[in-house]
N, CA, C and O atoms as CSV, one atom per row, in Angstrom:
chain,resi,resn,atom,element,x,y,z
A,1,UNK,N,N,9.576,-2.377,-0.883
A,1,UNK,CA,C,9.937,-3.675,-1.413
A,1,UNK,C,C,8.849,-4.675,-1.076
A,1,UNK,O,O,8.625,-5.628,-1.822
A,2,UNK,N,N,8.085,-4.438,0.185
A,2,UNK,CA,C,7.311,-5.443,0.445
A,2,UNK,C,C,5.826,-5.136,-0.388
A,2,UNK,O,O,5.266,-6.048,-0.997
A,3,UNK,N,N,5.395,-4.068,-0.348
A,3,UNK,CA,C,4.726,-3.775,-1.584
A,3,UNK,C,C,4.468,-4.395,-3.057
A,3,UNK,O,O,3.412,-4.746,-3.584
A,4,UNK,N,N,5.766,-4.405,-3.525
A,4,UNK,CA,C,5.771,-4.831,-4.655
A,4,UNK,C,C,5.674,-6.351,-4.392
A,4,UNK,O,O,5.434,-6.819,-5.505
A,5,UNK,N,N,5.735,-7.406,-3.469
A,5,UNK,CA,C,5.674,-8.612,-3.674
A,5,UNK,C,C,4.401,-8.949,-3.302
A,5,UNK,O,O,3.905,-10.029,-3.622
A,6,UNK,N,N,3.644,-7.861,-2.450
A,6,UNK,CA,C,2.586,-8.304,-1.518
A,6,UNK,C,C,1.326,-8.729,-2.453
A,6,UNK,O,O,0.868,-7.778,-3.088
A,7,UNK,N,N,0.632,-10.070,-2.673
A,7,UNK,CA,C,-0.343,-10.718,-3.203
A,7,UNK,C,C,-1.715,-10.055,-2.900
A,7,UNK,O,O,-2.629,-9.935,-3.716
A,8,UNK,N,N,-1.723,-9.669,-1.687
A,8,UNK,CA,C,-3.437,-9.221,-0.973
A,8,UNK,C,C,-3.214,-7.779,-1.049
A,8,UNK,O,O,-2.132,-7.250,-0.792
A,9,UNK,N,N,-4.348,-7.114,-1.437
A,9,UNK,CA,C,-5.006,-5.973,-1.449
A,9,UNK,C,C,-4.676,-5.219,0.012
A,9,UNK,O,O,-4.183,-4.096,0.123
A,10,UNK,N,N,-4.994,-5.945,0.900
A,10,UNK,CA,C,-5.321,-5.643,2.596
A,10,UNK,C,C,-3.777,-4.972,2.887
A,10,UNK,O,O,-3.519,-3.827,3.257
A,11,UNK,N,N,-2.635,-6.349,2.520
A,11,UNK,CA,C,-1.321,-6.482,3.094
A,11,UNK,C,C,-0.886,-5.018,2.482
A,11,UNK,O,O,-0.531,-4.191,3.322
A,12,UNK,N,N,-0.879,-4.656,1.239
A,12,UNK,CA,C,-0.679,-3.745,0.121
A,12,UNK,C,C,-0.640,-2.565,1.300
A,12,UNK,O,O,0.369,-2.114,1.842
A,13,UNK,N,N,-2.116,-2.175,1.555
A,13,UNK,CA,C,-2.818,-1.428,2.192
A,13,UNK,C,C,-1.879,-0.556,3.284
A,13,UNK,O,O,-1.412,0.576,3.407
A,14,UNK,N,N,-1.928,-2.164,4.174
A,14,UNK,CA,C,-1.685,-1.279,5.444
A,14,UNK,C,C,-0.235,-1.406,5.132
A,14,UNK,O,O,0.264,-0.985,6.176
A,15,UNK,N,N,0.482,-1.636,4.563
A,15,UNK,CA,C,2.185,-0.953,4.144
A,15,UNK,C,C,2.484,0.352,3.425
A,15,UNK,O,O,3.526,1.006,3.418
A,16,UNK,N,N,1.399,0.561,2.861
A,16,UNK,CA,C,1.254,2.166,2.475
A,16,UNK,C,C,1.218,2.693,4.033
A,16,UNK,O,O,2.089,3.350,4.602
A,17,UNK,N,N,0.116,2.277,4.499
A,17,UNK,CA,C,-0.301,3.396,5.367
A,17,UNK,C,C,0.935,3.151,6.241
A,17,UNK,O,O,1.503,4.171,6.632
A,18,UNK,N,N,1.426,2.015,6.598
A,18,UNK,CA,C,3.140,2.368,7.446
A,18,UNK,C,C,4.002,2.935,6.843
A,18,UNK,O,O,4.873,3.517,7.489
A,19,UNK,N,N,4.030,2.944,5.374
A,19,UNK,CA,C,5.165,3.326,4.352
A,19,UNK,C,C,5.113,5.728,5.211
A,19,UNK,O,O,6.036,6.493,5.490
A,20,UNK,N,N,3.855,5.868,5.253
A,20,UNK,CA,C,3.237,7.334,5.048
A,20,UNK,C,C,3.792,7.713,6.848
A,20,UNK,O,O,4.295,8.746,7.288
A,21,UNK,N,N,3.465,6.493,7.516
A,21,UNK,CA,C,3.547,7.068,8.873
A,21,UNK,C,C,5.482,7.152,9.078
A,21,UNK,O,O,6.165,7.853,9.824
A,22,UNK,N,N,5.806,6.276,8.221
A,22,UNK,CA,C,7.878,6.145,8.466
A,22,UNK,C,C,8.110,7.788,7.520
A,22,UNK,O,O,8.964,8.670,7.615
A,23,UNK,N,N,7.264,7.670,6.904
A,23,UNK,CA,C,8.244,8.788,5.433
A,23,UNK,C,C,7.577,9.909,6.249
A,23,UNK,O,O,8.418,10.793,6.083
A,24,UNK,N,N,6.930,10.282,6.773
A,24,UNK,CA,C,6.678,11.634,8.311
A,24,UNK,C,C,7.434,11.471,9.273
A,24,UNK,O,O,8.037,12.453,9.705
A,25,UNK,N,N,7.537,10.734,9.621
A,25,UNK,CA,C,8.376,10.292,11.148
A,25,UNK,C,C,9.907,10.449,10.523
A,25,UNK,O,O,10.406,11.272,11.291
A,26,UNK,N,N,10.818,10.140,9.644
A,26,UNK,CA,C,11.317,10.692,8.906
A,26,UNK,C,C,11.964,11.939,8.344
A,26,UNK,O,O,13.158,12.221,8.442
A,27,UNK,N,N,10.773,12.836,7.584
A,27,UNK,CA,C,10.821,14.110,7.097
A,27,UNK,C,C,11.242,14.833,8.389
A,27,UNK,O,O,12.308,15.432,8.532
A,28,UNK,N,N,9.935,14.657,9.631
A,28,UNK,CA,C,10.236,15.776,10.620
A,28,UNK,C,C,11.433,15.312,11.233
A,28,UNK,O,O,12.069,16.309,11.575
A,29,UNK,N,N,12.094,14.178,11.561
A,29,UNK,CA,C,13.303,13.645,12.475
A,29,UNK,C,C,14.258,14.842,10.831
A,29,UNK,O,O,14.466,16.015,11.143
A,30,UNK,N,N,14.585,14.523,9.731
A,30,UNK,CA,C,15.394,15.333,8.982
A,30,UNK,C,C,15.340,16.366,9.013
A,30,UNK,O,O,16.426,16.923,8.852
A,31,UNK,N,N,14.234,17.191,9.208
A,31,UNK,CA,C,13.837,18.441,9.134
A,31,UNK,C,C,14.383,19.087,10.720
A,31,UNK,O,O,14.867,20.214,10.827
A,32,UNK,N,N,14.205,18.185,11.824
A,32,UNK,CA,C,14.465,18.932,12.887
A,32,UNK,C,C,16.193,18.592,13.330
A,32,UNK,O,O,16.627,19.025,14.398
A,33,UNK,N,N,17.003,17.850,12.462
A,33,UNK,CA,C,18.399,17.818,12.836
A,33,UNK,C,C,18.844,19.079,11.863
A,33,UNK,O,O,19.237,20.156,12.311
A,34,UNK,N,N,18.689,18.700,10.154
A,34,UNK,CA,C,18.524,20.530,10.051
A,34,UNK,C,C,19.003,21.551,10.849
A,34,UNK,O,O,20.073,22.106,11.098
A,35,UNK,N,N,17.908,21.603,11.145
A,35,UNK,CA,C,17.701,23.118,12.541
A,35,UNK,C,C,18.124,23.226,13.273
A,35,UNK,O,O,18.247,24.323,13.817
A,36,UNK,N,N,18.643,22.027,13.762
A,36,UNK,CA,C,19.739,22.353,15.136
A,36,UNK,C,C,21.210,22.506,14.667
A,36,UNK,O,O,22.073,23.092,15.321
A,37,UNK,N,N,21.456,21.734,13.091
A,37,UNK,CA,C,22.929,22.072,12.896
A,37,UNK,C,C,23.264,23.452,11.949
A,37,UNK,O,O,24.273,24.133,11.771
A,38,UNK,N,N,21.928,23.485,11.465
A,38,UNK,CA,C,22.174,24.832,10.416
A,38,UNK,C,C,21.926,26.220,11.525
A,38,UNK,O,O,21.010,26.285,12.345
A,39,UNK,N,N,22.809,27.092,11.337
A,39,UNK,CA,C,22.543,28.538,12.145
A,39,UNK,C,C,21.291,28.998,10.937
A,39,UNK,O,O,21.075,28.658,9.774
A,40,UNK,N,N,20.604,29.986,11.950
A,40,UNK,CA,C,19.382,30.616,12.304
A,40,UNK,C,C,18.888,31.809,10.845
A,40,UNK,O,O,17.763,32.216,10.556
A,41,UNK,N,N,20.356,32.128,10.106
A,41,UNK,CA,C,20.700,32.974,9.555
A,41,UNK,C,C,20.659,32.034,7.729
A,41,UNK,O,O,20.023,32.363,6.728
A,42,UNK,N,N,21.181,31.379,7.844
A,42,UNK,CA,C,20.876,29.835,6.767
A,42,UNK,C,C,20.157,28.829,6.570
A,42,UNK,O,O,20.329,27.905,5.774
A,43,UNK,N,N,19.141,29.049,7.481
A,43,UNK,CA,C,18.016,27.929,7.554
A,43,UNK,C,C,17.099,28.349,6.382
A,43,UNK,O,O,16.593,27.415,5.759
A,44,UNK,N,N,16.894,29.222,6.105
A,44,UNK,CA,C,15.935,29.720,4.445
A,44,UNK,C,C,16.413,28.981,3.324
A,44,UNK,O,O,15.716,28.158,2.732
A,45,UNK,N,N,17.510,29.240,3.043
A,45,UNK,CA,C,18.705,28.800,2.277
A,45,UNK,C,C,18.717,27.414,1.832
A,45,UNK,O,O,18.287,26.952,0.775
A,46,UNK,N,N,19.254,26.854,2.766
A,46,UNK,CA,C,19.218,25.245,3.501
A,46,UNK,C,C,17.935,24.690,3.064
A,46,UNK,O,O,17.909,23.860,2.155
A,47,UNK,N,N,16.830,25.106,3.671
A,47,UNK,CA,C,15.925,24.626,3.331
A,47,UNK,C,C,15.127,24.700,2.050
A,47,UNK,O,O,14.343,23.813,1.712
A,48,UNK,N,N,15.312,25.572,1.497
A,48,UNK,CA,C,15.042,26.094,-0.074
A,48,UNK,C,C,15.636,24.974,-0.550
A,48,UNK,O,O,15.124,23.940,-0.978
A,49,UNK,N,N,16.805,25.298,-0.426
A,49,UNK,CA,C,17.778,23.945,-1.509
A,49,UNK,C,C,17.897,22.396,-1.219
A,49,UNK,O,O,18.540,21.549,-1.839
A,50,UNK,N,N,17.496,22.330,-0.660
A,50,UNK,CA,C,16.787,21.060,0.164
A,50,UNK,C,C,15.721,20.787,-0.701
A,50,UNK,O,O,15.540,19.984,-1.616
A,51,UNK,N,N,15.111,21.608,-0.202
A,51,UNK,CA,C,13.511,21.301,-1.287
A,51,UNK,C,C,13.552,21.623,-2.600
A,51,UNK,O,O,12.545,21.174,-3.147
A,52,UNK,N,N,14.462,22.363,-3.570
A,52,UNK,CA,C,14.846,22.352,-4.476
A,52,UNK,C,C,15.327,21.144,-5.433
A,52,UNK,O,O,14.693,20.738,-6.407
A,53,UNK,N,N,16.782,20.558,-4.894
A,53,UNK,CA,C,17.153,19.288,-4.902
A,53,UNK,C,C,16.098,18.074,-4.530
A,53,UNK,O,O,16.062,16.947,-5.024
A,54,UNK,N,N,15.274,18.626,-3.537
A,54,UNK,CA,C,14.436,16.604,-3.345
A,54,UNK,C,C,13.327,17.089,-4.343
A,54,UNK,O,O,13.169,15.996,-4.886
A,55,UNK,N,N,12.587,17.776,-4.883
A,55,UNK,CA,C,12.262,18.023,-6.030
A,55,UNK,C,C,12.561,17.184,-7.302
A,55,UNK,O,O,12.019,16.153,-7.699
A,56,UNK,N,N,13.748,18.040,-7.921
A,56,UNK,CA,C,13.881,17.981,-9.040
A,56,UNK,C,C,14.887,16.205,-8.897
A,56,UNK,O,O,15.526,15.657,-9.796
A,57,UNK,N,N,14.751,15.899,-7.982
A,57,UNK,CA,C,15.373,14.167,-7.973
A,57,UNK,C,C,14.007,13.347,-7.719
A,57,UNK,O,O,13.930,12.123,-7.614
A,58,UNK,N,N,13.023,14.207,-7.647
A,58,UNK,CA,C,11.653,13.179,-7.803
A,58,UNK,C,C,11.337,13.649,-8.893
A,58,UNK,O,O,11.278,12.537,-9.417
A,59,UNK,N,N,11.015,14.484,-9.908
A,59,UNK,CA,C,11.027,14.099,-11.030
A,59,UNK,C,C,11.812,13.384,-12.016
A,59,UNK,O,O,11.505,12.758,-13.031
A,60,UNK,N,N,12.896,13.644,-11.449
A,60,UNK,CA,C,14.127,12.794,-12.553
A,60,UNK,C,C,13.792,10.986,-12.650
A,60,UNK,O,O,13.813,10.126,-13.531
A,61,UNK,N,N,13.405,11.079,-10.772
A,61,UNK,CA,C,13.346,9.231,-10.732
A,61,UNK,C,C,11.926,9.233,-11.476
A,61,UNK,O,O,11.935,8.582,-12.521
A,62,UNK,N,N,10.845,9.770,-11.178
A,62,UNK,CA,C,9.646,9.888,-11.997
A,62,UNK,C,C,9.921,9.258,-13.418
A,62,UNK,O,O,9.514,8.253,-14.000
A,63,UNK,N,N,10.824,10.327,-13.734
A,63,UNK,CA,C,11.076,10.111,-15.183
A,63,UNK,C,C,11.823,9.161,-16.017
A,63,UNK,O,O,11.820,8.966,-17.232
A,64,UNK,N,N,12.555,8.546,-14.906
A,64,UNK,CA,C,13.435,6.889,-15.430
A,64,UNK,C,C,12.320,6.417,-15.139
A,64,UNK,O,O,11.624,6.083,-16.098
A,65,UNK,N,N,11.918,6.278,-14.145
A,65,UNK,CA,C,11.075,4.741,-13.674
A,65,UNK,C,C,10.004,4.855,-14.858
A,65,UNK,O,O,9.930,3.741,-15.376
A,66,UNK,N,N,9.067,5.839,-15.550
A,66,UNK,CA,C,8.482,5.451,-16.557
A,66,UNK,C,C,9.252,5.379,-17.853
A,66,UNK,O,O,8.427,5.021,-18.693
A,67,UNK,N,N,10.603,5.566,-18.513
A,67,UNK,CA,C,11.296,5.299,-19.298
A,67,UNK,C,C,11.269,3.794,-19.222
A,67,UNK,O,O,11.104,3.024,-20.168
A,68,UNK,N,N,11.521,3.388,-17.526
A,68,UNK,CA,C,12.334,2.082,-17.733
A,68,UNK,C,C,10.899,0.934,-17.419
A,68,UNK,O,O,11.073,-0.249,-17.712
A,69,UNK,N,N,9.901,1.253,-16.986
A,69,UNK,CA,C,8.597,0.400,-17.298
A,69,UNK,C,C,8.448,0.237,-19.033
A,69,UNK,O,O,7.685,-0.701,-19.266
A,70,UNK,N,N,8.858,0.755,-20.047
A,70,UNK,CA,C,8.302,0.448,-20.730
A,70,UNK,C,C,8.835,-0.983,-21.293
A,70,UNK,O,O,8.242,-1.544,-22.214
A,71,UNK,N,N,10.245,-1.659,-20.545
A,71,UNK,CA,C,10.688,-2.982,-20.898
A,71,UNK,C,C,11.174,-3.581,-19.955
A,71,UNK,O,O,12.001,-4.480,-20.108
A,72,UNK,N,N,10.547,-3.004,-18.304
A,72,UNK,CA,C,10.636,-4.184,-16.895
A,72,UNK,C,C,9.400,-3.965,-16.339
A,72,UNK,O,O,8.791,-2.900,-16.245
A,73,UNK,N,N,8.982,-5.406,-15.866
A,73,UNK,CA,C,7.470,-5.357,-15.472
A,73,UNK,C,C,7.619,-4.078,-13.982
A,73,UNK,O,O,8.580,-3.833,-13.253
A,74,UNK,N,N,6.312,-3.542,-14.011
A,74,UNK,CA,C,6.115,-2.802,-12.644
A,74,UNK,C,C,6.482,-3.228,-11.214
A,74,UNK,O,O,7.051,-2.538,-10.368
A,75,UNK,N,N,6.077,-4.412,-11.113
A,75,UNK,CA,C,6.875,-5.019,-9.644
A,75,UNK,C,C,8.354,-4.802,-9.140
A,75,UNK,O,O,8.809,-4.514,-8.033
A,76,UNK,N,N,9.038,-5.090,-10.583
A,76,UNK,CA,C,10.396,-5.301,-10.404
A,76,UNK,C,C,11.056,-3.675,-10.053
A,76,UNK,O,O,11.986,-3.471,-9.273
A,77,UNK,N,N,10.365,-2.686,-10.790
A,77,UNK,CA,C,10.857,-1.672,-10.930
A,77,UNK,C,C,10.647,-1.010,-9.175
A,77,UNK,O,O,11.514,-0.379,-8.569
A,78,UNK,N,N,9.348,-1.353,-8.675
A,78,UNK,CA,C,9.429,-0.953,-7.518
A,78,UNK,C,C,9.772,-1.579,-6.959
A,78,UNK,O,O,9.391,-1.198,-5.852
A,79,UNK,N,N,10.337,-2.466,-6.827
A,79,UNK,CA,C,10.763,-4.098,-5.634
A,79,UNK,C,C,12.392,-2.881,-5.940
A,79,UNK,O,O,12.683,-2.056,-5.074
A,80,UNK,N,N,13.038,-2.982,-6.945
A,80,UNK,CA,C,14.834,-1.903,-6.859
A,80,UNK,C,C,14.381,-0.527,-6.613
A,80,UNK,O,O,15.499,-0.016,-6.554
A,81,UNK,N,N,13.636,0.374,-6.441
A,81,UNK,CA,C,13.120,1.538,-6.015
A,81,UNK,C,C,13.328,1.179,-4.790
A,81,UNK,O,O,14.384,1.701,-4.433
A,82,UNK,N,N,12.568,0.148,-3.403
A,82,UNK,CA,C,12.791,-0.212,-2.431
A,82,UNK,C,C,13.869,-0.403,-1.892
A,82,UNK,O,O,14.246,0.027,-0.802
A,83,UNK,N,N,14.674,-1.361,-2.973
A,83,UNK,CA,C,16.059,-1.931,-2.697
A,83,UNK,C,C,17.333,-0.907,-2.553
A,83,UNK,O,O,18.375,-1.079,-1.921
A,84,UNK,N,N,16.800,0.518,-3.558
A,84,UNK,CA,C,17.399,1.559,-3.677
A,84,UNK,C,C,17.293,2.157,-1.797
A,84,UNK,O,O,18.259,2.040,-1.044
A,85,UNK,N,N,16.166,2.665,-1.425
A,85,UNK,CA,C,16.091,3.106,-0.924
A,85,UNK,C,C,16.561,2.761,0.878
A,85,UNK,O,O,16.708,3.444,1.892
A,86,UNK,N,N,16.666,1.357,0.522
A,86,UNK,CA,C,17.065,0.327,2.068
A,86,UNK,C,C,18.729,0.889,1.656
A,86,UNK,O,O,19.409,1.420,2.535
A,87,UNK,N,N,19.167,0.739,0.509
A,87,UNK,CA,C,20.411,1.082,0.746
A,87,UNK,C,C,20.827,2.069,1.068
A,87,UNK,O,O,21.387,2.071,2.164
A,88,UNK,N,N,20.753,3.599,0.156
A,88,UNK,CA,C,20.715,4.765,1.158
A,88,UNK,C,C,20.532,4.829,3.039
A,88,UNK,O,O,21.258,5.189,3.965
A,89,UNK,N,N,18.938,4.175,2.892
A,89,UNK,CA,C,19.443,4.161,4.913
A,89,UNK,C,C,20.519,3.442,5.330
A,89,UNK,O,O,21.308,3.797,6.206
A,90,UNK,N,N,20.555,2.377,4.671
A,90,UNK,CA,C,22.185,1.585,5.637
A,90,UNK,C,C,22.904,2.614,5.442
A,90,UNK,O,O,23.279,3.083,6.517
A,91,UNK,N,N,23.320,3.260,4.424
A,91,UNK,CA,C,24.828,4.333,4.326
A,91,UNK,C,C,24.467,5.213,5.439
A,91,UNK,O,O,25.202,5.381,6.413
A,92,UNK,N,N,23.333,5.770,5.286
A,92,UNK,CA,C,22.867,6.961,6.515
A,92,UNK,C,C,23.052,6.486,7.895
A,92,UNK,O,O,23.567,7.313,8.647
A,93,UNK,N,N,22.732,5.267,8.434
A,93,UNK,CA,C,22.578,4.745,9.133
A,93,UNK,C,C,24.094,4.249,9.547
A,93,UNK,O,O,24.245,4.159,10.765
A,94,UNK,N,N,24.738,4.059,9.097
A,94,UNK,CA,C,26.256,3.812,8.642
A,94,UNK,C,C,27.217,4.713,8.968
A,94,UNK,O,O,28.364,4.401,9.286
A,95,UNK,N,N,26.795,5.815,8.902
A,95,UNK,CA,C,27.714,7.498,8.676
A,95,UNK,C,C,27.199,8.387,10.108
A,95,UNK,O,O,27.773,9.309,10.687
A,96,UNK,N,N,26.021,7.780,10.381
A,96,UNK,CA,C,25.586,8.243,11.569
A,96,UNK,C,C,25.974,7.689,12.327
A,96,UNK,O,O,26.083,8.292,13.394
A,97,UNK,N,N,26.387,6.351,12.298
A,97,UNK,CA,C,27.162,5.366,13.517
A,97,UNK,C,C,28.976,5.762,13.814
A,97,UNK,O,O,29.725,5.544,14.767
A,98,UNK,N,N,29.143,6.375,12.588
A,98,UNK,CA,C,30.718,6.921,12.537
A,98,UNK,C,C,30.818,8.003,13.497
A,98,UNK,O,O,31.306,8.213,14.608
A,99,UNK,N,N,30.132,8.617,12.576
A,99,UNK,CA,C,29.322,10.397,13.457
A,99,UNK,C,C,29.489,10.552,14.865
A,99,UNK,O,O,30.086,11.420,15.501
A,100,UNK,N,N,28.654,9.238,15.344
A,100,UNK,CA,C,28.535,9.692,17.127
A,100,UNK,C,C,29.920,8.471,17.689
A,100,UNK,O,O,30.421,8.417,18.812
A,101,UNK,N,N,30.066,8.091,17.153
A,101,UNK,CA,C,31.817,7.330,17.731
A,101,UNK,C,C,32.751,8.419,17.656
A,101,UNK,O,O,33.715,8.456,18.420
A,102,UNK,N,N,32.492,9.517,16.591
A,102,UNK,CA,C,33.785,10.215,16.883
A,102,UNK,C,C,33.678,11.633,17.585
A,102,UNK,O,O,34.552,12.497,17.658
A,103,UNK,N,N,32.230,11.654,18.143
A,103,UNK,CA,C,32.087,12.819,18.857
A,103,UNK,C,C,32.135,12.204,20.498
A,103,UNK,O,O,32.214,12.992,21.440
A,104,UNK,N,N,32.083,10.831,20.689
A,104,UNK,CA,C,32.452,10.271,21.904
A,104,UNK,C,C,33.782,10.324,22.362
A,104,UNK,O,O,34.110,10.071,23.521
A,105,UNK,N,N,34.764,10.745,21.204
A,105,UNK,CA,C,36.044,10.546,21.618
A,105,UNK,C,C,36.484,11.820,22.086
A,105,UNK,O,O,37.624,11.954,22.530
């Protein structure tokens, strides 16, 4: 989101390069809860379809977001791509806060 508003080249810049260091820091934090909840025997599986599904939902968004550039300017489209994506973490972030309240009890 900050991307899409950011005026300077520089600012642009180094929010990629934080955007790259969160979306790793990220992948491996997802990748390694995974593994501890999936048994040893389903982790191929799991992870196949994992990468199957985040796949074919990056081409799909691929494929709106240039449908839907052709009648909303580019900013906007990534400024709700962002907005999309802050929301997903609150839910995650949200469900994970449920999660460990009810394994405290």
């Amino acid at each position: 989101m900050g991307i899409s508003v950011s005026n300077h080249f520089a600012a642009a810049f180094m929010l990629y390069i934080l955007l790259s260091f969160a979306g790793g820091t990220g992948n491996a934090c997802l990748d390694t809860l995974v593994m501890q909840e999936t048994p040893s025997a389903m982790q191929p599986f799991v992870f196949g379809l994992l990468s199957a599904v985040g796949n074919t939902l990056l081409g799909l968004s691929m494929l709106f977001a240039g449908w839907l550039l052709e009648g909303v300017e580019p900013r906007m489209v990534g400024f709700a791509g962002g907005a999309g994506f802050a929301i997903v973490a609150l839910l995650l972030a949200g469900y994970a806060g449920v999660r460990s309240k009810k394994k405290r009890t």
